[in-house]
TORKOL-4160 file (C-alpha; in steps of 0.2 Angstrom, whole numbers, padded with zeros to 4 digits, m for minus):
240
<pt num="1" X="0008" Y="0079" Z="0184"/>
<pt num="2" X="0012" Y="0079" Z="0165"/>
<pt num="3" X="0015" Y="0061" Z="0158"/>
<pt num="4" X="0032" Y="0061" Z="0148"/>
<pt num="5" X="0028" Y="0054" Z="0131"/>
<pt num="6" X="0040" Y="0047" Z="0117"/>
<pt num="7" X="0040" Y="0049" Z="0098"/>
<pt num="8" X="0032" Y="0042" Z="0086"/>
<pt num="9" X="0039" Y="0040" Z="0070"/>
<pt num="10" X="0025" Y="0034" Z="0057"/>
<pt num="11" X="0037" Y="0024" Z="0043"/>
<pt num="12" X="0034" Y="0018" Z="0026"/>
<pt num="13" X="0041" Y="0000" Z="0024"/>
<pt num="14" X="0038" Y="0001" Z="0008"/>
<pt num="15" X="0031" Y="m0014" Z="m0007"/>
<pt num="16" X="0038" Y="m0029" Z="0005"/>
<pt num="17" X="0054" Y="m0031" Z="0001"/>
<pt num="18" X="0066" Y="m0029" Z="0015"/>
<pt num="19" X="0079" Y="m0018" Z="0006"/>
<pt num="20" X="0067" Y="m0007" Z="m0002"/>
<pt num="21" X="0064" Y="0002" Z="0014"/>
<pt num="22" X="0072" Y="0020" Z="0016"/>
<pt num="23" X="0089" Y="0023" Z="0025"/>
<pt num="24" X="0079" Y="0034" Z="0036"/>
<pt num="25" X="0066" Y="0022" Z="0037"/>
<pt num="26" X="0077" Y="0008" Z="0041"/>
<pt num="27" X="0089" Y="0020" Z="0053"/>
<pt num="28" X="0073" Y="0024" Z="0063"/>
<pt num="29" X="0067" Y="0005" Z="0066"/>
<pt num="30" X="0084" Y="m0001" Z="0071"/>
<pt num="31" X="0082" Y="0012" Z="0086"/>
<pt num="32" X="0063" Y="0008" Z="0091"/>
<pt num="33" X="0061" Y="0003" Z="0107"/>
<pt num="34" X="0042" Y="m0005" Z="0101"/>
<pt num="35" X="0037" Y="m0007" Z="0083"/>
<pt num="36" X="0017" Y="m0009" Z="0079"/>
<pt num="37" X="0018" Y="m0016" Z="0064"/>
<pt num="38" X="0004" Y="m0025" Z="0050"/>
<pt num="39" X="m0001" Y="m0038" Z="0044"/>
<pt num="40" X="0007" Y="m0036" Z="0024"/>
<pt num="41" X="0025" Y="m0032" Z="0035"/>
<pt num="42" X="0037" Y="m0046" Z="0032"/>
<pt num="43" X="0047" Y="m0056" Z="0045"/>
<pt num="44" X="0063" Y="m0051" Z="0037"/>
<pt num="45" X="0057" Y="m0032" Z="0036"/>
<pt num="46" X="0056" Y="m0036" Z="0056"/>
<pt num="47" X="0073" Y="m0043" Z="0059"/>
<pt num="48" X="0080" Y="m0024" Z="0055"/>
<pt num="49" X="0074" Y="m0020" Z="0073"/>
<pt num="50" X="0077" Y="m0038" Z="0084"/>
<pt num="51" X="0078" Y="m0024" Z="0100"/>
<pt num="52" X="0064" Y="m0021" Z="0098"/>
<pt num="53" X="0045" Y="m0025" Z="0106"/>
<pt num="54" X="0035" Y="m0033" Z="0092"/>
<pt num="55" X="0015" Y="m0029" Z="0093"/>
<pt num="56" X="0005" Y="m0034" Z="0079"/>
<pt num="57" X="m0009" Y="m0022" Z="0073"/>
<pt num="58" X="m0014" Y="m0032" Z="0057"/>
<pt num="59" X="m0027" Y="m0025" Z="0047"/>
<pt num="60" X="m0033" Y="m0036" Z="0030"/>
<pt num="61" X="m0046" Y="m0034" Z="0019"/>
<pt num="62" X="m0060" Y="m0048" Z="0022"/>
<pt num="63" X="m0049" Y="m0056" Z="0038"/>
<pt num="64" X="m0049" Y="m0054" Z="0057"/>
<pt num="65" X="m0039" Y="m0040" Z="0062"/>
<pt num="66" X="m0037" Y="m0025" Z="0075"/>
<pt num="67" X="m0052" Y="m0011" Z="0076"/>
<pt num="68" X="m0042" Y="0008" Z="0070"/>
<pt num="69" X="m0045" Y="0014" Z="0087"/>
<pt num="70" X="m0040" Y="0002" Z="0096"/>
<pt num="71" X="m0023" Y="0003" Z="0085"/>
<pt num="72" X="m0024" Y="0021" Z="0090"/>
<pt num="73" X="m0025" Y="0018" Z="0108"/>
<pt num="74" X="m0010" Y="0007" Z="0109"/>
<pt num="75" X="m0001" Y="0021" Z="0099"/>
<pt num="76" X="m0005" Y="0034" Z="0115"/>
<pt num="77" X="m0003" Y="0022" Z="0127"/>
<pt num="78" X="0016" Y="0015" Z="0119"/>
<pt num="79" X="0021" Y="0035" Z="0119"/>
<pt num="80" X="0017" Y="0034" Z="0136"/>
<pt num="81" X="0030" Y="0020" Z="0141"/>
<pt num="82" X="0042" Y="0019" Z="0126"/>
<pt num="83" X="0053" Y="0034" Z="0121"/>
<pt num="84" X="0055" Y="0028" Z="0103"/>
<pt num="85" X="0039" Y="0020" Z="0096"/>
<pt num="86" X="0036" Y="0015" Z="0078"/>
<pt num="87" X="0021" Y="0014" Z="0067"/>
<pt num="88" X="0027" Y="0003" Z="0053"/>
<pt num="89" X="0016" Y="0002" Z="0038"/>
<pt num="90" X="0018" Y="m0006" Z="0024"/>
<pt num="91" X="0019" Y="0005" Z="0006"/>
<pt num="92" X="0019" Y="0024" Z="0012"/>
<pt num="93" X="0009" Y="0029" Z="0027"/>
<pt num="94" X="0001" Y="0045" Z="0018"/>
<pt num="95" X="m0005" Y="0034" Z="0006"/>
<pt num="96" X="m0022" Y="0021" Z="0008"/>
<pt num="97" X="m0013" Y="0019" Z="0025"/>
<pt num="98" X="m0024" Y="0027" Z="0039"/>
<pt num="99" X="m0013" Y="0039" Z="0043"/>
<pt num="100" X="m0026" Y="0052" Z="0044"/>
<pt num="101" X="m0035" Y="0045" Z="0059"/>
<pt num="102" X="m0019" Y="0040" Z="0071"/>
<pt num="103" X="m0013" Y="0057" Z="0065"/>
<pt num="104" X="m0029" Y="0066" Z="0075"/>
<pt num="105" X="m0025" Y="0051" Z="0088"/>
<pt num="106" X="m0007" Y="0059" Z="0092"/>
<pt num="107" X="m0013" Y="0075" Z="0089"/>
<pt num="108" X="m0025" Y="0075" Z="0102"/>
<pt num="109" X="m0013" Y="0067" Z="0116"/>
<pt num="110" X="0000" Y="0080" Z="0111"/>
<pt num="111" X="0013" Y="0066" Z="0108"/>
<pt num="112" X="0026" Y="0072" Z="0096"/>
<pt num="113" X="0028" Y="0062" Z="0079"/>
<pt num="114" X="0038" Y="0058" Z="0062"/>
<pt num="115" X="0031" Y="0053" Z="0044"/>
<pt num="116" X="0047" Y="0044" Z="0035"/>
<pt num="117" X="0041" Y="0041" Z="0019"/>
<pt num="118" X="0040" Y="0025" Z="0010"/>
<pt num="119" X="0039" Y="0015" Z="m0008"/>
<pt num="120" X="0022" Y="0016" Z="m0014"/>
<pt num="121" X="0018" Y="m0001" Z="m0022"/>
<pt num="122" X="0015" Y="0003" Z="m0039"/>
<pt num="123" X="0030" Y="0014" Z="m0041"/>
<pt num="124" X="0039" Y="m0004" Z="m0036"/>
<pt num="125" X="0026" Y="m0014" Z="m0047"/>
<pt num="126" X="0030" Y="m0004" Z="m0063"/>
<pt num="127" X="0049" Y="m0006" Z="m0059"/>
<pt num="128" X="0047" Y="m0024" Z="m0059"/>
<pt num="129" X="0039" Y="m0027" Z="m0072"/>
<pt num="130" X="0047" Y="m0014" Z="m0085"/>
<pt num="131" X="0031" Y="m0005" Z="m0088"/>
<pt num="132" X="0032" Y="0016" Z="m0085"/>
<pt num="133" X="0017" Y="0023" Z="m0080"/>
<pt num="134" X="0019" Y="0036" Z="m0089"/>
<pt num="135" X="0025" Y="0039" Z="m0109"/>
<pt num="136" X="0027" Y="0052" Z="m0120"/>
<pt num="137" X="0013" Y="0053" Z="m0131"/>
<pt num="138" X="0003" Y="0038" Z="m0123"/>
<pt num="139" X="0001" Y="0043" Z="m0105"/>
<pt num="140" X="0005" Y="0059" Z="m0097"/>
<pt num="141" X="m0007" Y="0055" Z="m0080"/>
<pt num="142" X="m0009" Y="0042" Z="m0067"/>
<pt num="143" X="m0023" Y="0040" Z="m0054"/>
<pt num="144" X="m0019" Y="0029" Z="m0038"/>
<pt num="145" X="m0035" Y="0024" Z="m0031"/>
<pt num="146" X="m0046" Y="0011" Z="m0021"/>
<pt num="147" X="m0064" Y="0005" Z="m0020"/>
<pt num="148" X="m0060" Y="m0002" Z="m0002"/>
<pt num="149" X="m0070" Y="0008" Z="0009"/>
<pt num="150" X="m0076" Y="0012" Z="0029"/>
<pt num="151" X="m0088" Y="0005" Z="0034"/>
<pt num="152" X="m0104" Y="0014" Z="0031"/>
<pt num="153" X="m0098" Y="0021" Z="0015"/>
<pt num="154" X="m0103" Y="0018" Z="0000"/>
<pt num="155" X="m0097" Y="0009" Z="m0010"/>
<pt num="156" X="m0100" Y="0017" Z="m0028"/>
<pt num="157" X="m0085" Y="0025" Z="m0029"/>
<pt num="158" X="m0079" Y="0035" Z="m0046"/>
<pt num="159" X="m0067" Y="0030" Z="m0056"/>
<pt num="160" X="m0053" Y="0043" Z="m0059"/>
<pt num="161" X="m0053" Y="0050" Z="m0077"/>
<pt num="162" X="m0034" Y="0046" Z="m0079"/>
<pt num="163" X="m0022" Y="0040" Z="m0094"/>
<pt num="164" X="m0013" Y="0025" Z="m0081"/>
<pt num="165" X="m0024" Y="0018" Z="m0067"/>
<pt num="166" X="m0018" Y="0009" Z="m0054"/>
<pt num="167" X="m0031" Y="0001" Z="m0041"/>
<pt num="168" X="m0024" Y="m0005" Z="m0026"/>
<pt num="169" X="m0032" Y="m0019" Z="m0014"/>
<pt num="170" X="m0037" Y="m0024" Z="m0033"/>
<pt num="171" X="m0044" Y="m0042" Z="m0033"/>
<pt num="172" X="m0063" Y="m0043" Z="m0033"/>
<pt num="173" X="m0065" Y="m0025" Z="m0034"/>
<pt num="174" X="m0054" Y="m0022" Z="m0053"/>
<pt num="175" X="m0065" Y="m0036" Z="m0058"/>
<pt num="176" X="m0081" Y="m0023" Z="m0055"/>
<pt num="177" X="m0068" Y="m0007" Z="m0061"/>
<pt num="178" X="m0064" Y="m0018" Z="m0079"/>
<pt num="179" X="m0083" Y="m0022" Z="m0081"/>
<pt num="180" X="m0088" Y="m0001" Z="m0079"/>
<pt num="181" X="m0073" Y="0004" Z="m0089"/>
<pt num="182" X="m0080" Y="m0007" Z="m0104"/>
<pt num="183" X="m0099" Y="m0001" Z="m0101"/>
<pt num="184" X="m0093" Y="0017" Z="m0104"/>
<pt num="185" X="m0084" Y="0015" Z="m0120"/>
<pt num="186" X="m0067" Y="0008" Z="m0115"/>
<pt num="187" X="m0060" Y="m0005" Z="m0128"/>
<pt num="188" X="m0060" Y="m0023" Z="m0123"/>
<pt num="189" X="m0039" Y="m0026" Z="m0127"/>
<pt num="190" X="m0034" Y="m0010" Z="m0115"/>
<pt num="191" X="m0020" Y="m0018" Z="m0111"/>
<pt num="192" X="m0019" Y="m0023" Z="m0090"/>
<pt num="193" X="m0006" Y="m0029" Z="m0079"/>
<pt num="194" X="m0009" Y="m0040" Z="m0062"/>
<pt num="195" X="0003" Y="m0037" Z="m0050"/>
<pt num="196" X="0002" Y="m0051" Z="m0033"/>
<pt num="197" X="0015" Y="m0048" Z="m0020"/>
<pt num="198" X="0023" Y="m0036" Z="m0026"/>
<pt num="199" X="0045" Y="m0036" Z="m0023"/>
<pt num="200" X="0043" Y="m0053" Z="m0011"/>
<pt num="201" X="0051" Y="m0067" Z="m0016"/>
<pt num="202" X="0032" Y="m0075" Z="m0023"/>
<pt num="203" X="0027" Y="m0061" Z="m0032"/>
<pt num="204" X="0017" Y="m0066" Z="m0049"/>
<pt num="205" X="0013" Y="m0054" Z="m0063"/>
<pt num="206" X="0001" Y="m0056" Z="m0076"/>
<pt num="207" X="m0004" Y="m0049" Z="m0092"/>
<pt num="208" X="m0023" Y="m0047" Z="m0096"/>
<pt num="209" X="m0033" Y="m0037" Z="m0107"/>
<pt num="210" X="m0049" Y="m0026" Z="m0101"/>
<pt num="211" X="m0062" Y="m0038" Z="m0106"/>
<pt num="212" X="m0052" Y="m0052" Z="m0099"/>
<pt num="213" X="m0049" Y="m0043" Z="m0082"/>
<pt num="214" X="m0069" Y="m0040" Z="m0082"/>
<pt num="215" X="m0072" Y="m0059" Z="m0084"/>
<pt num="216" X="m0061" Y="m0064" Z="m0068"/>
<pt num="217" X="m0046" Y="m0065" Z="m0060"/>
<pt num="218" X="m0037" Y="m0080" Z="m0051"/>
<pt num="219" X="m0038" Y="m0084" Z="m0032"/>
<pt num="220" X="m0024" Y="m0077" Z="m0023"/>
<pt num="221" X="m0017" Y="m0073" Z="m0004"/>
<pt num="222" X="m0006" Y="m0059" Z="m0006"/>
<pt num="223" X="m0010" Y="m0041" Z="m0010"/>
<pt num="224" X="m0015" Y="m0037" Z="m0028"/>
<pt num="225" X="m0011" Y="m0022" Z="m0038"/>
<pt num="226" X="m0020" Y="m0018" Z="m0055"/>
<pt num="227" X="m0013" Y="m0005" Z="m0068"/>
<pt num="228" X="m0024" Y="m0001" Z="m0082"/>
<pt num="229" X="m0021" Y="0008" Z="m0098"/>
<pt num="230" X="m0011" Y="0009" Z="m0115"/>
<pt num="231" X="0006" Y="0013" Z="m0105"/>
<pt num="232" X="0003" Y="m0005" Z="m0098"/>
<pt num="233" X="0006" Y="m0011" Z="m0116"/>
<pt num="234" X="0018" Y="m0025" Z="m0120"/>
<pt num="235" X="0035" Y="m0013" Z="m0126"/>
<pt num="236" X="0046" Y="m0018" Z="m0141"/>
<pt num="237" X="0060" Y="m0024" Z="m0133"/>
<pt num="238" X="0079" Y="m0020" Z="m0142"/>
<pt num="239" X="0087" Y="m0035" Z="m0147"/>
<pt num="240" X="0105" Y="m0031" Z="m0144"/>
């Protein structure tokens, strides 16, 4: 006898911000019958689905949180009982979000599922603090990457040979990523913006240069973006 299985819709929440997740997104969670949601989600995020069975499935660098397949494993077993399950990840779920892993989980239980999009941080981050990623003549690429790793990988990871870069999870790691950028030939005042909590109602920015970056950066508790390169410099504001 054939188990019936719900759906699984994987959703973007997006930076943090409540209001910054999709209509469809937001459509979607207010119908969820259970919601697996992490760590970075925020409780006002949350109150868009109060009908809801709230499991958390945290997962933050450096702290305690739930092993990938044991997330996969309540995603299956959710299907199983629940015909409307959401996976709700913060940014966009295609994105330095796993996605790839409780994809093959689904896959392989022949559950049916949906990817809604969601906000990437530094799209949200370069919004807030009037700083395009890209300009004409300045920057015409952008690389998105991370030096967080699985374990058992190694951790030498290349830089990306990109106009903008933004480092997610940044922190400890941009310290390292400033430090090689500046022992290949990089100028010590490439211009660099912090970004901590991006679109929540604590979110801090700061404005550093290369060699500055290299030599530290403050403690901090949220998520921390880094965006590097001359598109990050200071514009010429239009007094009006």
């Amino acid at each position: 006898m054939t188990v019936p299985s719900g759906k699984v819709y994987l959703i973007g929440a997006g930076p943090g911000a409540a209001d910054l997740i999709t209509v469809r997104g937001a459509r979607a969670l207010a119908q969820a019958d259970v919601v697996l949601y992490d760590a970075l989600i925020t409780p006002e995020m949350l109150e868009l689905c109060p009908q809801a069975v709230l499991i958390s499935v945290g997962k933050r660098s450096g702290k305690r949180s739930a092993a990938q397949e044991h997330i996969n494993q309540i995603l299956v077993e959710s299907a199983a009982q629940y015909s409307t399950v959401v996976r709700l990840k913060g940014g966009d779920p295609m994105l330095f979000g796993r996605a790839d892993e409780e994809l093959n989980a689904l896959e392989s239980a022949g559950i049916e599922y949906e990817i809604i999009p969601g906000i990437t941080t530094a799209l949200a981050a370069a919004a807030s603090i009037r700083q395009p990623l890209t300009k004409r003549g300045v920057a015409r690429s952008v690389a998105l990457f991370t030096s967080s790793t699985a374990p058992g990988e190694s951790t030498d990871t290349r830089i990306p040979n990109c106009d903008t870069l933004v480092q997610y999870m940044g922190g400890k790691e941009a310290m390292l990523t400033a430090q090689r950028l500046l022992d290949v030939g990089h100028p010590p005042t490439l211009p660099i913006f912090v970004i901590e909590n991006c679109s929540r109602h604590d979110e801090r920015s700061q404005s550093l240069t290369l060699a500055e970056l290299a030599n530290g950066l403050p403690a901090s508790d949220g998520p921390v973006l880094v965006m590097m390169g001359e598109s990050m410099r200071p514009r010429k504001h239009t007094v009006r």
